[in-house]
N, C-alpha and C positions, 0 to 999 in steps of 0.2 A: 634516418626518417623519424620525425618528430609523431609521438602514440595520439590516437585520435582522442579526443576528448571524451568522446563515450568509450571509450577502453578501458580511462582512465576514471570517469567520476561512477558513469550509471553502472558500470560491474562491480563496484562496490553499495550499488545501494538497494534497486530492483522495488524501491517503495512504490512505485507506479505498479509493480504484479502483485504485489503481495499483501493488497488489499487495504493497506493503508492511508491510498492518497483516494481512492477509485473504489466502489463496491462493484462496478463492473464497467466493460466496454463497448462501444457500439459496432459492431461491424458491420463490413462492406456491402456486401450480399449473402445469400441466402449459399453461394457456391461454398465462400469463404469460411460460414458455420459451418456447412458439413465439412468442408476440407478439415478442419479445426477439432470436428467431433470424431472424427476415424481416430487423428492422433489421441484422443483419449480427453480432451480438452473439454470443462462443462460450460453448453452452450443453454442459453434459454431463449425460446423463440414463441412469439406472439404474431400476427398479422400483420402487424407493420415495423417491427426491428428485429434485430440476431442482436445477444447480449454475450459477449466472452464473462464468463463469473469471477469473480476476483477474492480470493488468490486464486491467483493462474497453477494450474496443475504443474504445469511446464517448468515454475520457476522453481530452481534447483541452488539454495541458497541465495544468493545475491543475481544469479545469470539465469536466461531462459536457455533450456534444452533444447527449445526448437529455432531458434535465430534464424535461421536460414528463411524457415518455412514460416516466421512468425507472421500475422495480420497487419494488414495497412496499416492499420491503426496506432498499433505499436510502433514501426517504420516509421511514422509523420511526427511521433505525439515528442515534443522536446517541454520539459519541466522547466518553470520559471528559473531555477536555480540553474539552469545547464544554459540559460539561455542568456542569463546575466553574465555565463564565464564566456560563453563565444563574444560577448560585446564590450569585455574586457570591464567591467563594472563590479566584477567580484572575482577575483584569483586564485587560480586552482587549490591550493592549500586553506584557502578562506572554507572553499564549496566542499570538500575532503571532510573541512571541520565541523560543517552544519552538517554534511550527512551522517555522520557520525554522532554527534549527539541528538537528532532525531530519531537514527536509529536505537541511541539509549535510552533516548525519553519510551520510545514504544517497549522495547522490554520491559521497564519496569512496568507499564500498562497492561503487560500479559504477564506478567506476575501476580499485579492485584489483582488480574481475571480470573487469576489460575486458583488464588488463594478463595474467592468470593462464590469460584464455579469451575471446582477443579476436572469438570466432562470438557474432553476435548471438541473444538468445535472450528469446522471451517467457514465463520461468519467473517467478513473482513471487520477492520479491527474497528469502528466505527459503531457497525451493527451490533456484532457480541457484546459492546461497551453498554450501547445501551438496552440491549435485552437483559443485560445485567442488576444495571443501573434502574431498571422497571421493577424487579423484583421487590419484596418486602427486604428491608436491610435486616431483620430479627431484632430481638431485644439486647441481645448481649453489648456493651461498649464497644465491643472490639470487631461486631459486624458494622456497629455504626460508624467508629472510626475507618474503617477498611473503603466500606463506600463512598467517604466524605473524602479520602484520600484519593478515590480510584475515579472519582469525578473530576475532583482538581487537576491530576495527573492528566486526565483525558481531554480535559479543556484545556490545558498550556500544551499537549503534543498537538490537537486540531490548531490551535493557533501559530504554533510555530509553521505544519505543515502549511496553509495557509498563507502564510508573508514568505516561507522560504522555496516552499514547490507548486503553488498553485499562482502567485501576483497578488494575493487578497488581502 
């Protein structure tokens, strides 16, 4: 039996939970949030949507903990890149290699978070960038450099994500 393709690409990559591609999700119903908030999962709810927060609590490295139990949302949602390989237009080991250096683009992105604003923070990586990037950079060359680096670095990983997981 040949491994299903999300076995093989999205357990390796999980950029859709972990706040990368998505600041959050919209769910189903109002059932579905609380089913999702018992598990421990942060929900934010306004009058007219249920928002899953991203990163998902759930994801435990590269895999969600609750698969079984996960939301519609997640079930239905297939990434530009996973959808290129089921149409035979980009080759598993092509998609292996873009997740993989997206995923390295984003480390070094949380490293120059970490060096810019070393309090840890559960903003997806987007948000924290640019609450960062708002801040005064200080006078020293080395905060300005830092910024000037952690901007460029943030604008070539949004672009990659972009053309390789969103279609854009």
């Amino acid at each position: 039996m040949e491994p299903v393709l999300t076995d093989i690409l999205c357990t390796r990559c999980g950029l859709c939970c972990d706040g990368s591609l998505f600041a959050d999700v919209e769910l189903a119903s109002q059932a579905e949030a609380t089913r999702l908030e018992v598990m421990g999962l942060e929900i934010e709810d306004d009058d007219a949507s249920h928002l899953l927060v991203l990163p998902c609590r759930a994801l435990q490295g590269t895999r969600c903990s609750i698969y079984a139990h996960r939301p519609r949302c997640c079930r239905t949602f297939e990434c530009h890149l996973l959808q290129n390989v089921r149409q035979g237009t980009v080759g598993v080991d092509r998609a292996a290699a873009l997740i993989a250096e997206t995923r390295g683009r984003i480390a070094r992105v949380k490293e120059l978070l970490t060096d810019l604003e070393p309090r840890p923070s559960r903003l997806p990586l987007a948000e924290r960038c640019a609450e960062v990037l708002t801040e005064e950079a200080g006078s020293s060359p080395e905060a300005i450099r830092k910024h000037a680096e952690l901007k460029a670095a943030m604008s070539a990983t949004e672009d990659l994500i972009r053309k390789t997981f969103l279609g854009g």
